[in-house]
C-alpha positions, 0 to 999 in steps of 0.5 A, a space after each residue: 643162937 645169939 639171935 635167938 637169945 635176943 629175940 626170945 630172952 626167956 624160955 618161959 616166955 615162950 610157955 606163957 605164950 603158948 598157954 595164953 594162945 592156945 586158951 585165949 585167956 592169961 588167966 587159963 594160961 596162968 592156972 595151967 602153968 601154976 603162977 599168977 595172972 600178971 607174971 603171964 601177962 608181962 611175960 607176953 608183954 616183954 616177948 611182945 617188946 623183944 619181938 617189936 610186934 603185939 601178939 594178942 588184942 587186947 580188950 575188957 576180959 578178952 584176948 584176940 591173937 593178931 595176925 602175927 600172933 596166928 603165925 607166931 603161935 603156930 610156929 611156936 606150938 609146933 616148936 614145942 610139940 617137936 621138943 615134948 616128943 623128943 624129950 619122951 622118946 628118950 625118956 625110954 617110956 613103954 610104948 602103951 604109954 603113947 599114941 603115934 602117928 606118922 605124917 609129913 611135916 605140914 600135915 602135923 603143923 597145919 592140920 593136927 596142931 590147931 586141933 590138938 589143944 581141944 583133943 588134949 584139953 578132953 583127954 589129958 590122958 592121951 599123949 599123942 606123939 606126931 612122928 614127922 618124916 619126909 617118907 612113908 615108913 612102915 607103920 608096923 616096924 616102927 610100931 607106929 599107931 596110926 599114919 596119914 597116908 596119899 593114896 585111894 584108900 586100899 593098902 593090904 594089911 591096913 584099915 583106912 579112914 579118908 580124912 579129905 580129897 587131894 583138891 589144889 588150889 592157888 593161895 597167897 598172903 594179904 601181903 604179898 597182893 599189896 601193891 598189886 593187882 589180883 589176877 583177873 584169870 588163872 593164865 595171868 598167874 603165870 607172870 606171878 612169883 610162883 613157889 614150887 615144891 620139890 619133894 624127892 621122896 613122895 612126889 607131888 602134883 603141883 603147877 603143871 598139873 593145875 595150869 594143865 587142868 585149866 587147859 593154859 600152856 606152862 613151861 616149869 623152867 625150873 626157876 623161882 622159889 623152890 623147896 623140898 617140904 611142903 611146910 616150907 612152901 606154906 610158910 614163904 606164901 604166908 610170909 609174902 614171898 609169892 602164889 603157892 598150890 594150896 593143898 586144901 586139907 592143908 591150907 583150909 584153916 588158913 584161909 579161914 584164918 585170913 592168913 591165906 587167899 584164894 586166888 581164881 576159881 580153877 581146881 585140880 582134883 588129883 584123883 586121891 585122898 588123904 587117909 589114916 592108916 591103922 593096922 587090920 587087926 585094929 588100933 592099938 588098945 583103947 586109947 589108940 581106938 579113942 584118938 581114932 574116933 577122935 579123928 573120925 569126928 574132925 572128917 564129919 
């Protein structure tokens, strides 16, 4: 934690920083935490100094994130998320007070947090409480609202809403092309770092199948960068480390982002959806029943 601590020397500099990201605006930020406009200005400021990098663009009456302000923000929200939850659940609140939904670590971060600042700035209201697991647990035993689930949208005793299709592509940074040559075919990824995903419990179409899709021989020999969560196969492609399987609900907004791109032209399409699950009687009272529009109009 001494790293930490020197890294980030206050708590509130965190809060600043994620209220001045997620509304663009010191000023919002400042209204929003109940202090002035400086003291969020310098708080940012001094987090910048302590990291070595600048997190926001400045220009007259307009703020931009940086490309590390993208990341760092959104590590940081997730963080934060992460903490709120933890804190409420022990806070012994009944359970009509909260809206869940179970889904994988990625799902949460790179799907639901970019949306969520717009859903809680239309409904303050609304606590939406994200349950990540690296299984699929019963939504009814554990009193779950809502849960995102692989599959083809029939699960007996349970309504679904197909949020995408399960469509995989090839995705690196921007940093780690530099000082090589973009593939010039799909084969040619094979000489490239590849960053597998190993997840035990909800297995995973991965390198196999999308070199087999594009009809090129592979051998997974089990080397190279590997890992159990797929978040984490995200974060090292972001981070340089090499060319991962981008999963399109997931890495979409990356792309747009320019924190991600994509390589080649091959797809592999594996045949399933995303879906939200709820149970057949329907969502669990009315503010359950609004998130559940709500996420019926990010699938149109």
């Amino acid at each position: 934690m001494r790293k930490l601590i020197k890294r980030i020397q206050s708590p509130a500099a965190l809060l600043a920083f994620e209220a001045a990201a997620r509304h663009l605006s010191f000023t919002a930020a400042a209204d929003e935490l109940n202090v002035s406009q400086p003291a969020v200005s310098l708080a940012v400021k001094k987090l910048e100094a302590a990291l070595g990098t600048q997190l926001f663009r400045r220009s007259h009456r307009a703020i931009a994130l940086t490309g590390p302000g993208e990341r760092f923000y959104a590590d940081v929200s997730f963080g934060l998320m992460h903490i709120l939850n933890s804190a409420e659940a022990v806070a012994d609140r009944p359970q009509e007070d909260h809206v869940s939904l179970s889904c994988s670590t990625a799902f949460a971060h790179y799907w639901m947090l970019p949306r969520l600042a717009t859903f809680r700035r239309d409904n303050p209201d609304i606590d939406i409480r994200l349950q990540t697991t690296d299984k699929d647990i019963d939504i009814s035993g554990d009193r779950l609202s809502f849960a995102i689930r692989l599959g083809d949208g029939t699960w007996p005793g349970y309504e679904s809403l197909r949020l995408g299709p399960e469509q995989i592509y090839p995705v690196c940074s921007p940093a780690y092309l530099a000082g090589r040559a973009v593939p010039r075919g799909d084969a040619e990824l094979i000489g490239h770092a590849l960053i597998h995903l190993d997840e035990p419990h909800r297995p995973r179409a991965g390198w196999r199948e999308w070199f087999a899709a594009q009809g090129i021989a592979y051998e997974d020999t089990g080397g190279g960068l590997r890992f159990n969560d797929y978040a984490l196969v995200i974060q090292a492609a972001i981070a340089g480390e090499g060319v991962a399987c981008g999963w399109h609900h997931i890495v979409e907004i990356l792309v747009e982002q320019g924190l991600l791109l994509r390589l080649g032209t091959g797809v592999y399409d594996v045949g399933q959806g995303h879906y939200v699950l709820w149970p057949a009687q329907g969502p669990q009272g009315p503010k359950a029943q609004r998130v559940l529009d709500w996420l019926k109009t990010q699938v149109s």
